[in-house]
PDB file of N, CA, C and O in Angstrom:
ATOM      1  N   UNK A   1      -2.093  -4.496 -13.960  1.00  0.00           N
ATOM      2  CA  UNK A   1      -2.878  -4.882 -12.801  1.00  0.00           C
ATOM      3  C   UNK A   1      -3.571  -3.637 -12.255  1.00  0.00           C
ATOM      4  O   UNK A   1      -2.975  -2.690 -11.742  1.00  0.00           O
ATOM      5  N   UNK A   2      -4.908  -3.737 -12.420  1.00  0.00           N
ATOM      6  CA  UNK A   2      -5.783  -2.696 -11.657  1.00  0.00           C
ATOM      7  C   UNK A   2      -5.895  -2.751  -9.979  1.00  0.00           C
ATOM      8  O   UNK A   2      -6.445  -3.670  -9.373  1.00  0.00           O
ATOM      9  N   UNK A   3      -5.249  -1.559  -9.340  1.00  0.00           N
ATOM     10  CA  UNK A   3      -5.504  -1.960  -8.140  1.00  0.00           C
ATOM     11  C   UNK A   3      -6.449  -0.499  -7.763  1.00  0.00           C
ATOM     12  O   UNK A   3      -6.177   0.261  -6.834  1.00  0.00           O
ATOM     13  N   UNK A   4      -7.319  -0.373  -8.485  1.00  0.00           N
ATOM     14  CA  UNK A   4      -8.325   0.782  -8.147  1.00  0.00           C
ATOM     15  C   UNK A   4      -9.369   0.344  -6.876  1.00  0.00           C
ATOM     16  O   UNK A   4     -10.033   1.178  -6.259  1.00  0.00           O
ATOM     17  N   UNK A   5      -9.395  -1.124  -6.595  1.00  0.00           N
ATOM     18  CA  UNK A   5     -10.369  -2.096  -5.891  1.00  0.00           C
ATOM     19  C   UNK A   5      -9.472  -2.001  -4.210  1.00  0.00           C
ATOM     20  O   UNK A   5      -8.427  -2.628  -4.038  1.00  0.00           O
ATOM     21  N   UNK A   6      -9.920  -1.377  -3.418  1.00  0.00           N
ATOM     22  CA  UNK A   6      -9.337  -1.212  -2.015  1.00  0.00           C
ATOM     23  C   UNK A   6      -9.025  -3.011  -2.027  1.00  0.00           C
ATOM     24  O   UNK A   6      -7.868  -3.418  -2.132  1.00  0.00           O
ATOM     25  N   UNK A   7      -9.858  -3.691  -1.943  1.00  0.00           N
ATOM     26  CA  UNK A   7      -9.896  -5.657  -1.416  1.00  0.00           C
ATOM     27  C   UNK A   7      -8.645  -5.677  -2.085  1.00  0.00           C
ATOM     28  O   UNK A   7      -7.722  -5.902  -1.302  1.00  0.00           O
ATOM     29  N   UNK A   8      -8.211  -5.479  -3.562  1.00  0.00           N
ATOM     30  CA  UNK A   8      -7.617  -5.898  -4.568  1.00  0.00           C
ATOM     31  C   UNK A   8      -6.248  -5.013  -4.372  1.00  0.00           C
ATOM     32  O   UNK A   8      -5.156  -5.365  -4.819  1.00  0.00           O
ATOM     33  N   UNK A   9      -6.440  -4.035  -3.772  1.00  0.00           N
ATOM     34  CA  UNK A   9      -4.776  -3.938  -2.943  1.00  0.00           C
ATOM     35  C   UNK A   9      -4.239  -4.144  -2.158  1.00  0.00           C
ATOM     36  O   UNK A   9      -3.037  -4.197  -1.896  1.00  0.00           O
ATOM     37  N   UNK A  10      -5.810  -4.406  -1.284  1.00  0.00           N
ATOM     38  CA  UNK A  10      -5.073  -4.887   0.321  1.00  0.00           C
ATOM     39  C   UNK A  10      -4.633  -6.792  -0.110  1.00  0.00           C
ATOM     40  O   UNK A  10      -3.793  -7.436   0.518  1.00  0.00           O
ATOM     41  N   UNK A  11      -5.120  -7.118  -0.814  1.00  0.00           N
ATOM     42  CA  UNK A  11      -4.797  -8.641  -1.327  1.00  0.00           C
ATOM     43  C   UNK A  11      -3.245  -8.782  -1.740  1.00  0.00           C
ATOM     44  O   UNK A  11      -2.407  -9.496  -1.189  1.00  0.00           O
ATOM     45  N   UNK A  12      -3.047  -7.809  -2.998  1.00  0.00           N
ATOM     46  CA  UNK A  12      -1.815  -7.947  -3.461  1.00  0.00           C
ATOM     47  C   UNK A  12      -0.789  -7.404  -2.241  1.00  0.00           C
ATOM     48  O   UNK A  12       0.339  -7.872  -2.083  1.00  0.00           O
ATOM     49  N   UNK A  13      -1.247  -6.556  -1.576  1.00  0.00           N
ATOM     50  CA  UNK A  13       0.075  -6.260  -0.553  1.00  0.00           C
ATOM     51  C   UNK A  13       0.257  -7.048   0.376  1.00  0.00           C
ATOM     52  O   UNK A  13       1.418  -7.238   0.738  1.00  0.00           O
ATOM     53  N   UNK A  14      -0.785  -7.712   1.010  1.00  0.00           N
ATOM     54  CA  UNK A  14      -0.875  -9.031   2.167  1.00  0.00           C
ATOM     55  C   UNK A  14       0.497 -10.182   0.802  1.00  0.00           C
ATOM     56  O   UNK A  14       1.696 -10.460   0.841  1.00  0.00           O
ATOM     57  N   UNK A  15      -0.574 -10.450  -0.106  1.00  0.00           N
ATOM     58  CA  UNK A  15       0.855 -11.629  -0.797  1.00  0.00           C
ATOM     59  C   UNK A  15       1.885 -11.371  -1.393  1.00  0.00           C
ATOM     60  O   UNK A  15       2.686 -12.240  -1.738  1.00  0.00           O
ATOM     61  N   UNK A  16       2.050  -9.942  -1.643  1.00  0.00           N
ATOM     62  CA  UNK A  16       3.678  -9.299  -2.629  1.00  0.00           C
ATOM     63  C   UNK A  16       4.320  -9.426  -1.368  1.00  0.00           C
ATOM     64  O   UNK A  16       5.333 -10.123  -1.298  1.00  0.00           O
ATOM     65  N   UNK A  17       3.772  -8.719  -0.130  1.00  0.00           N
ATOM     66  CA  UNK A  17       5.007  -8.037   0.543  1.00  0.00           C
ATOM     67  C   UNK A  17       4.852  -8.960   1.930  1.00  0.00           C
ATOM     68  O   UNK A  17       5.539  -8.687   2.914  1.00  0.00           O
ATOM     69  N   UNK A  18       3.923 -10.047   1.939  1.00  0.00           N
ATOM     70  CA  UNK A  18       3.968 -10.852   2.656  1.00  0.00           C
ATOM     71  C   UNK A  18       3.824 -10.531   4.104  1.00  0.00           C
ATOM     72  O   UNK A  18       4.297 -11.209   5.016  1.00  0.00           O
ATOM     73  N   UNK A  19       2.884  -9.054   4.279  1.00  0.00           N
ATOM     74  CA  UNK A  19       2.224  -9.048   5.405  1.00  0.00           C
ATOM     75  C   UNK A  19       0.990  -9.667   5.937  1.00  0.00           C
ATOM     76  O   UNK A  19       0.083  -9.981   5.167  1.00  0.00           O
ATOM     77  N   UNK A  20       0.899  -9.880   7.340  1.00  0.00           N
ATOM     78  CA  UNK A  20      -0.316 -10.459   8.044  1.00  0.00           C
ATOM     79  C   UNK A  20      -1.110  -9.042   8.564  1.00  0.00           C
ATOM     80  O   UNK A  20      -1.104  -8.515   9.677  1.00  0.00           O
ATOM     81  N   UNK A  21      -1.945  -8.553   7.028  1.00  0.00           N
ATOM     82  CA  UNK A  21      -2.520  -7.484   6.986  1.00  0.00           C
ATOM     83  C   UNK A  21      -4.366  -8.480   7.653  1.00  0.00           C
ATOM     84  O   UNK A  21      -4.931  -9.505   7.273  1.00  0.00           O
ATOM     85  N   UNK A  22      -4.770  -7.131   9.070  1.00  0.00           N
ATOM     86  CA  UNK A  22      -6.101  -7.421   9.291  1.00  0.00           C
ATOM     87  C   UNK A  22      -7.018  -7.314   8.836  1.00  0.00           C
ATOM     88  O   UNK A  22      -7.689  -6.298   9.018  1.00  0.00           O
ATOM     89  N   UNK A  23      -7.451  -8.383   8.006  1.00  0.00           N
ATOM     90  CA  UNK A  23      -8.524  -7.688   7.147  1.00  0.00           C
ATOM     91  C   UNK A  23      -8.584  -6.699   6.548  1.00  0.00           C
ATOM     92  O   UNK A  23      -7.631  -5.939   6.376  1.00  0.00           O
ATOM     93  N   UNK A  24     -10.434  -6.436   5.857  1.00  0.00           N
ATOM     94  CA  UNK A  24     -10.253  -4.807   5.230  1.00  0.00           C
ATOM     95  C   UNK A  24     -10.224  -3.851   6.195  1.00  0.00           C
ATOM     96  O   UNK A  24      -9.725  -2.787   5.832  1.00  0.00           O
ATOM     97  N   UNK A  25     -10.584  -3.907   7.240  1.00  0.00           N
ATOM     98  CA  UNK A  25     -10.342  -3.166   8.329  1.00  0.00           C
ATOM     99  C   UNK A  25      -8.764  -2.635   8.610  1.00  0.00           C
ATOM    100  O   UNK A  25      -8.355  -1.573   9.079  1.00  0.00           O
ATOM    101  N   UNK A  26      -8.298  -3.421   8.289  1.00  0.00           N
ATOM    102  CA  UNK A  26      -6.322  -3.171   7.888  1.00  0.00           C
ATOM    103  C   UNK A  26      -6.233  -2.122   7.305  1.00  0.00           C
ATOM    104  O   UNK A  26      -5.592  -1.199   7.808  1.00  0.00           O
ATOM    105  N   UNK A  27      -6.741  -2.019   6.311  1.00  0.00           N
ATOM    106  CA  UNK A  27      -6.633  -0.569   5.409  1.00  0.00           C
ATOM    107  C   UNK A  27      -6.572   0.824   6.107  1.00  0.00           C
ATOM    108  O   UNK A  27      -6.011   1.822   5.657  1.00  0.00           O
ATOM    109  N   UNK A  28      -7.348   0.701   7.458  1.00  0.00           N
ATOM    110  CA  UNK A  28      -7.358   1.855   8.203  1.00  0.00           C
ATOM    111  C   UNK A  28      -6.333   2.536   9.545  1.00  0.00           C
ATOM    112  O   UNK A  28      -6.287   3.618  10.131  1.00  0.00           O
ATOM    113  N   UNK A  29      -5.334   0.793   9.651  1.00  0.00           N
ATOM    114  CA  UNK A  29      -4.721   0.724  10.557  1.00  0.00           C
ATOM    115  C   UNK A  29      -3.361   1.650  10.446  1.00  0.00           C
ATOM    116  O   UNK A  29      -2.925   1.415   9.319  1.00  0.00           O
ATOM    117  N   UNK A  30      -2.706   2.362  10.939  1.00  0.00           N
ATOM    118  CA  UNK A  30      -1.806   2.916  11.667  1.00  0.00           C
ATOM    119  C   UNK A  30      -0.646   2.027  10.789  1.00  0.00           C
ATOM    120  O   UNK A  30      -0.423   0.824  10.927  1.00  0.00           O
ATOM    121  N   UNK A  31      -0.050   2.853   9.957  1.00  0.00           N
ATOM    122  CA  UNK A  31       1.054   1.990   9.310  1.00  0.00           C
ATOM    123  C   UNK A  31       2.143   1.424  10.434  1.00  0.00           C
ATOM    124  O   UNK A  31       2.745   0.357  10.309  1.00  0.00           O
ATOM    125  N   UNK A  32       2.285   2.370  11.590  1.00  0.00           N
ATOM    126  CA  UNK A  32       3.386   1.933  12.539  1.00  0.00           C
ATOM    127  C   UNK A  32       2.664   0.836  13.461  1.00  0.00           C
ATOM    128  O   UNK A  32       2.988   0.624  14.630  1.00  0.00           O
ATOM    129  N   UNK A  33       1.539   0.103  12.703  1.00  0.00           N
ATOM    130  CA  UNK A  33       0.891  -0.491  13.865  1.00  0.00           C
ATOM    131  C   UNK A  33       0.966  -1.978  12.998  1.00  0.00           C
ATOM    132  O   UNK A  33       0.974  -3.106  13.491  1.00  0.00           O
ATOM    133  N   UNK A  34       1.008  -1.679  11.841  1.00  0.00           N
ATOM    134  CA  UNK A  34       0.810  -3.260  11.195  1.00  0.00           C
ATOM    135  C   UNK A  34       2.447  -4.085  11.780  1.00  0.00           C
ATOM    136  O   UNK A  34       3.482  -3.771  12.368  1.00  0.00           O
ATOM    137  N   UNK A  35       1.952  -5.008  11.298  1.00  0.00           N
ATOM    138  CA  UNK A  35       3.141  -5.880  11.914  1.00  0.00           C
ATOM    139  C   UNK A  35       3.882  -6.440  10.615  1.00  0.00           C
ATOM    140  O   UNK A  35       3.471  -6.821   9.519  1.00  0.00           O
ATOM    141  N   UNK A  36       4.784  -6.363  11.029  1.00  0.00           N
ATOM    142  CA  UNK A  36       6.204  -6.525  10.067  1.00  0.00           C
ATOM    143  C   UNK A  36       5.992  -5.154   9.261  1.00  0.00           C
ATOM    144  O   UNK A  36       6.454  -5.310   8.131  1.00  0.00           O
ATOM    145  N   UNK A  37       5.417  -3.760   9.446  1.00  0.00           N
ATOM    146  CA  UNK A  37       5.899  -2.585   8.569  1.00  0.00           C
ATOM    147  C   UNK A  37       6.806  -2.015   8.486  1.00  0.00           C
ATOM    148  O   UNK A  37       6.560  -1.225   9.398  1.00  0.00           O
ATOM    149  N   UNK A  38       7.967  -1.644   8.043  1.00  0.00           N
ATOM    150  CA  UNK A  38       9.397  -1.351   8.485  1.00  0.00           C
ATOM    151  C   UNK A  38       9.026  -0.174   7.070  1.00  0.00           C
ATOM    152  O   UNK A  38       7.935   0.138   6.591  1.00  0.00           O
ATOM    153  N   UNK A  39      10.712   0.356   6.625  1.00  0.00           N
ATOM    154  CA  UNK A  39      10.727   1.512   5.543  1.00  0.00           C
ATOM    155  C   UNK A  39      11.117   0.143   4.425  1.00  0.00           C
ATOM    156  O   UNK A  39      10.598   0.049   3.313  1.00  0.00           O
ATOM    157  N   UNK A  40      11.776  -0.511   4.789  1.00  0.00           N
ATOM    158  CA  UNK A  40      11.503  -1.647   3.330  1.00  0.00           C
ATOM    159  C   UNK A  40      10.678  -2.137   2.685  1.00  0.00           C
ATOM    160  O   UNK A  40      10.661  -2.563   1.530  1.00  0.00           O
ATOM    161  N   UNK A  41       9.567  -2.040   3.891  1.00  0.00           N
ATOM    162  CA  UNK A  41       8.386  -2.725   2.816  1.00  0.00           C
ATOM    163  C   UNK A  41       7.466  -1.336   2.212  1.00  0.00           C
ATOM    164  O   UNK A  41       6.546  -1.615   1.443  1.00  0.00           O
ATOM    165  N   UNK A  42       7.678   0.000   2.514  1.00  0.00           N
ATOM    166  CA  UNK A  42       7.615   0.831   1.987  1.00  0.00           C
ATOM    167  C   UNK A  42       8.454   0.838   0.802  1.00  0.00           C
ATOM    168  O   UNK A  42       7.747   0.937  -0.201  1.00  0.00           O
ATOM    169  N   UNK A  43       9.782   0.767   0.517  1.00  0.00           N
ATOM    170  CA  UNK A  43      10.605   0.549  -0.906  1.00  0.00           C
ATOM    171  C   UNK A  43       9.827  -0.263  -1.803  1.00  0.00           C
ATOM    172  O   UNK A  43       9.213   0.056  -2.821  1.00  0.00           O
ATOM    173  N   UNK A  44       9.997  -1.582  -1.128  1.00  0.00           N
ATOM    174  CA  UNK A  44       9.100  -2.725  -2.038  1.00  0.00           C
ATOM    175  C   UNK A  44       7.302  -2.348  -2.352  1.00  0.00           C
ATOM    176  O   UNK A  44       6.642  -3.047  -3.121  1.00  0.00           O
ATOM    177  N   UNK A  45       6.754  -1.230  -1.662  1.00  0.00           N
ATOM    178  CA  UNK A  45       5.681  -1.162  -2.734  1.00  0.00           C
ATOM    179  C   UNK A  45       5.642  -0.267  -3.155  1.00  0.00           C
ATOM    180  O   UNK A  45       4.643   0.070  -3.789  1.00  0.00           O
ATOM    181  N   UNK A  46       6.595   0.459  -3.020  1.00  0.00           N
ATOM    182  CA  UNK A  46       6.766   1.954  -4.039  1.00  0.00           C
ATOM    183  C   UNK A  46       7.303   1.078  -5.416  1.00  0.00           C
ATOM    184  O   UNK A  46       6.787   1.543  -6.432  1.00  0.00           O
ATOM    185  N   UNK A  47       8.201  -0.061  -5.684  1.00  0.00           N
ATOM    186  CA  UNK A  47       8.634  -0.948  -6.861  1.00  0.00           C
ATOM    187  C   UNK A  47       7.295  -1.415  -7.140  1.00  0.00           C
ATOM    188  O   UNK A  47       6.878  -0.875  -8.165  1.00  0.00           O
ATOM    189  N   UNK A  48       6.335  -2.332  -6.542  1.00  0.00           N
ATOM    190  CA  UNK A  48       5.711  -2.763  -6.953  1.00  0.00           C
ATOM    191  C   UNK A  48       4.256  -1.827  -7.446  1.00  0.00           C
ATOM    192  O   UNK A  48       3.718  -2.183  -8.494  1.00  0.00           O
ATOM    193  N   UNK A  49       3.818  -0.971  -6.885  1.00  0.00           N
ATOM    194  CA  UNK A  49       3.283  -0.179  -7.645  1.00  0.00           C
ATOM    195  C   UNK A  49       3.660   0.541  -9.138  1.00  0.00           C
ATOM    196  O   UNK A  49       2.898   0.818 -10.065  1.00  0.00           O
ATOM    197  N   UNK A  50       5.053   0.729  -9.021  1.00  0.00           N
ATOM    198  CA  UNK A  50       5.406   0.943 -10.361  1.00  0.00           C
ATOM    199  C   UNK A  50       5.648   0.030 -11.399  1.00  0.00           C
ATOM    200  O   UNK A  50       5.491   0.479 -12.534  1.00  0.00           O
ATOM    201  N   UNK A  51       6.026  -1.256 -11.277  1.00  0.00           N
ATOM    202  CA  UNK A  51       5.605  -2.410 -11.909  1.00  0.00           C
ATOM    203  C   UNK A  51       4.167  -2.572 -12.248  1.00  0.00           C
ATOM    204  O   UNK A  51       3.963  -3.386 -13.148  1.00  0.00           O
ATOM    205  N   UNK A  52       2.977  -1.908 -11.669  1.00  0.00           N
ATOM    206  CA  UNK A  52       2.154  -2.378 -11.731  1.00  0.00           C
ATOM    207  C   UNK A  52       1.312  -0.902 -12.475  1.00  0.00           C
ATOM    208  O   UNK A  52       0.104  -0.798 -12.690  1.00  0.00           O
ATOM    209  N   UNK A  53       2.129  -0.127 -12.686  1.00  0.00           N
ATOM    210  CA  UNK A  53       1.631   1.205 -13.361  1.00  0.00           C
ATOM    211  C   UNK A  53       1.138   2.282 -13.040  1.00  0.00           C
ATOM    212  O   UNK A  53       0.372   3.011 -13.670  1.00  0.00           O
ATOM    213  N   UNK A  54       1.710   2.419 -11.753  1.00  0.00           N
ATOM    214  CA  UNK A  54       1.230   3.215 -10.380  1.00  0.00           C
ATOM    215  C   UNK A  54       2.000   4.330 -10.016  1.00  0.00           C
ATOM    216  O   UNK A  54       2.149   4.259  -8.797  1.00  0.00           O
ATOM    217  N   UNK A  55       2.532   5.268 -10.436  1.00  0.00           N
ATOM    218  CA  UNK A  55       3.686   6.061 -10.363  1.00  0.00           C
ATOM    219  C   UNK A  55       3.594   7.372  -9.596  1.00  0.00           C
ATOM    220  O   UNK A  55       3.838   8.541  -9.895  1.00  0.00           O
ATOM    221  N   UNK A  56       3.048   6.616  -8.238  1.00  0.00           N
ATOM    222  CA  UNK A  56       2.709   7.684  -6.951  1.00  0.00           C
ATOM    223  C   UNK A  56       4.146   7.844  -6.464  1.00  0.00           C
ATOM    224  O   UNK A  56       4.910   6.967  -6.063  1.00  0.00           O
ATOM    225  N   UNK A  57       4.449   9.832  -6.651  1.00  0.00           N
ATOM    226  CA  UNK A  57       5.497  10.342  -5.788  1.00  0.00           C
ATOM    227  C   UNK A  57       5.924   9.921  -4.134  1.00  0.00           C
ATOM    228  O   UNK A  57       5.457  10.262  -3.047  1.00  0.00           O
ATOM    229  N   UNK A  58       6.966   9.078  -4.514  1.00  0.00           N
ATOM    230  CA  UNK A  58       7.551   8.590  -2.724  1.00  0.00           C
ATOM    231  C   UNK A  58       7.330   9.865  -1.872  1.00  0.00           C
ATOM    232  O   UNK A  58       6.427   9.736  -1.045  1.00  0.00           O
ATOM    233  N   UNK A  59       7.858  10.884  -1.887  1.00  0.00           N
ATOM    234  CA  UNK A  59       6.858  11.932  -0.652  1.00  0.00           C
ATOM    235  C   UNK A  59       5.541  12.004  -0.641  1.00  0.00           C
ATOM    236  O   UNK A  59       4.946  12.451   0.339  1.00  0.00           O
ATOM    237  N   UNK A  60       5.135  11.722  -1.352  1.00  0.00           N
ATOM    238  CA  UNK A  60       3.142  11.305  -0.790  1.00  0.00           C
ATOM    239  C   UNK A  60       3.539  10.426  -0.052  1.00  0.00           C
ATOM    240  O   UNK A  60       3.540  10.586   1.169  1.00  0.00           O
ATOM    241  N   UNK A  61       4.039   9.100  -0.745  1.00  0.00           N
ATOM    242  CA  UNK A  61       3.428   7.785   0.453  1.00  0.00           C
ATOM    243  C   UNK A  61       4.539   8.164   1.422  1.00  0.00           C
ATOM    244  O   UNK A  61       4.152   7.730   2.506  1.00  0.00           O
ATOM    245  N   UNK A  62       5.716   8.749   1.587  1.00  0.00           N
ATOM    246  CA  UNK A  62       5.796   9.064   2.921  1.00  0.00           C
ATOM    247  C   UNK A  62       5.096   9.944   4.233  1.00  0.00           C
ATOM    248  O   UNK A  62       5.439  10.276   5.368  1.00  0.00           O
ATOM    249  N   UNK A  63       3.837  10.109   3.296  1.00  0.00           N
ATOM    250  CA  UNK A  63       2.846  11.662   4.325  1.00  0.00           C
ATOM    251  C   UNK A  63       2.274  10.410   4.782  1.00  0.00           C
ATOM    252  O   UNK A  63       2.539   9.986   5.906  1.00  0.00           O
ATOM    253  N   UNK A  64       1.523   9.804   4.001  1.00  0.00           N
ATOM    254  CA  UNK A  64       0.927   8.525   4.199  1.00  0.00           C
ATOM    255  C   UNK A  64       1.104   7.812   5.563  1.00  0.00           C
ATOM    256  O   UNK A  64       2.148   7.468   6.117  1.00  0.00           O
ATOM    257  N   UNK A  65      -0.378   7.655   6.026  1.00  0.00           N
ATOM    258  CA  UNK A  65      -0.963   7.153   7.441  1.00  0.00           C
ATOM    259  C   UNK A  65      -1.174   5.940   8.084  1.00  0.00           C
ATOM    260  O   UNK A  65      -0.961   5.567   9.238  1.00  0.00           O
ATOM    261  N   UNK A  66      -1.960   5.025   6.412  1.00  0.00           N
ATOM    262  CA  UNK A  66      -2.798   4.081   6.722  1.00  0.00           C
ATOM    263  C   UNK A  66      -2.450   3.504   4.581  1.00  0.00           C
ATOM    264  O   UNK A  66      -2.153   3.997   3.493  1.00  0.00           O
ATOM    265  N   UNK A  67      -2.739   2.380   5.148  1.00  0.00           N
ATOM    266  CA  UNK A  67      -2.822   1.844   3.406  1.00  0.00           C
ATOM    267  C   UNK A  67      -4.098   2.624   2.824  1.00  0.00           C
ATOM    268  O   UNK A  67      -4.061   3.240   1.759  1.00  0.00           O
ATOM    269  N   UNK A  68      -4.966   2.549   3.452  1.00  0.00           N
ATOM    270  CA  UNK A  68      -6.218   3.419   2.360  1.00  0.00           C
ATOM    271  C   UNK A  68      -5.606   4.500   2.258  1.00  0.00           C
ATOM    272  O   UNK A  68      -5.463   4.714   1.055  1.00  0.00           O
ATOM    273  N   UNK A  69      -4.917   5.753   3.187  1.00  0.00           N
ATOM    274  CA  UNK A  69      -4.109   6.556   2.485  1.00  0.00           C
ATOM    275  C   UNK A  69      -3.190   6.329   0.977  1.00  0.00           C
ATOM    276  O   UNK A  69      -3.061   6.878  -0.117  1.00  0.00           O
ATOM    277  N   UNK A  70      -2.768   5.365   1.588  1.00  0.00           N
ATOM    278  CA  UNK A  70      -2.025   4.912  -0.168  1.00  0.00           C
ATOM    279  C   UNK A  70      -2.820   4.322  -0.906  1.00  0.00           C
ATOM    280  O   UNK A  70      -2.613   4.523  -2.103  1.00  0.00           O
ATOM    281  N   UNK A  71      -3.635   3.684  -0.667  1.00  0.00           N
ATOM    282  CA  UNK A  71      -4.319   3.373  -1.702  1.00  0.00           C
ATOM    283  C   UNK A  71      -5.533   4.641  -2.201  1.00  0.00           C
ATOM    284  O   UNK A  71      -6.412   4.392  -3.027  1.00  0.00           O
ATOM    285  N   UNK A  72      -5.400   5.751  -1.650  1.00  0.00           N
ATOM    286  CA  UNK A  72      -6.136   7.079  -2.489  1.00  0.00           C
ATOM    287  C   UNK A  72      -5.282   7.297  -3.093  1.00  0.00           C
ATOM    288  O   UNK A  72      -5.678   7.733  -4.175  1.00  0.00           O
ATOM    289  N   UNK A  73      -3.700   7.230  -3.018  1.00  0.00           N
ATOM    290  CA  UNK A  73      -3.015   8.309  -3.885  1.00  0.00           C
ATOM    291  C   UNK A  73      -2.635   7.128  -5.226  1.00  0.00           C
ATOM    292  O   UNK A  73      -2.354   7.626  -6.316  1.00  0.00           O
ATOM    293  N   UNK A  74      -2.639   5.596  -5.096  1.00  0.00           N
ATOM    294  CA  UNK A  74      -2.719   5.320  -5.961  1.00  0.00           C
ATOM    295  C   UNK A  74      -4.201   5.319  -6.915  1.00  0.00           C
ATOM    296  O   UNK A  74      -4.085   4.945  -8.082  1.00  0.00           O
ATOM    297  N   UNK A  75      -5.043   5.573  -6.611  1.00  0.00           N
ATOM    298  CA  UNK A  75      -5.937   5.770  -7.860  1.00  0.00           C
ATOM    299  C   UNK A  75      -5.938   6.859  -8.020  1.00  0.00           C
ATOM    300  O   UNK A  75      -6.504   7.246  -9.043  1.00  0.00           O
ATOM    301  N   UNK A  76      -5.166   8.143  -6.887  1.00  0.00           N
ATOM    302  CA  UNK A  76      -4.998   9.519  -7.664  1.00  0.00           C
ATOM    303  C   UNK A  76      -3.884   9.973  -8.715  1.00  0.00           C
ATOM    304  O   UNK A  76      -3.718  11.082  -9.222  1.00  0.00           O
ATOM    305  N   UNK A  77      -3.020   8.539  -8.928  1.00  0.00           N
ATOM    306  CA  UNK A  77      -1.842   8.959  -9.479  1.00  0.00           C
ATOM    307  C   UNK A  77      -2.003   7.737 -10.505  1.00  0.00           C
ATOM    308  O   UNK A  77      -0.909   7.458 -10.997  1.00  0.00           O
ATOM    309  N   UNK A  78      -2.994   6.971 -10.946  1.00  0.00           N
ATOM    310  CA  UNK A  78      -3.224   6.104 -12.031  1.00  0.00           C
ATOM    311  C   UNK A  78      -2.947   6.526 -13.201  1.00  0.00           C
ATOM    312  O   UNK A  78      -3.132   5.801 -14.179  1.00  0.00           O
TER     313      UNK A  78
END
């Protein structure tokens, strides 16, 4: 699964991890701001990125701000 497509990650993470992500505008939001973000659903897409062939170092996405933050380091770590 290519998730090089910002839409196409914010999609799969709204239905893997079953957040009520805002739009693409979400991508920019304040991870402590989305709703239902806890450190679990951080676990669950550190798994699901690697299921999906994505093998971004968990201390990046813990520097990590905003999903477009993670979603740079996953097409930097493709």
């Amino acid at each position: 699964m290519s998730l090089d497509n910002v839409d196409v990650f914010l999609r799969t993470v709204r239905d893997d991890l079953g957040l009520d992500l805002p739009g693409p505008a979400g991508a920019d939001t304040a991870l402590v701001d989305l709703p239902g973000w806890d450190s679990l659903n951080l676990l669950r897409l550190v798994a699901l990125l690697e299921e999906s062939g994505h093998r971004v170092p968990v201390h990046r996405l813990m520097e990590a701000r905003s999903l477009r933050d993670i979603h740079t380091l996953v097409k930097e770590y493709r």
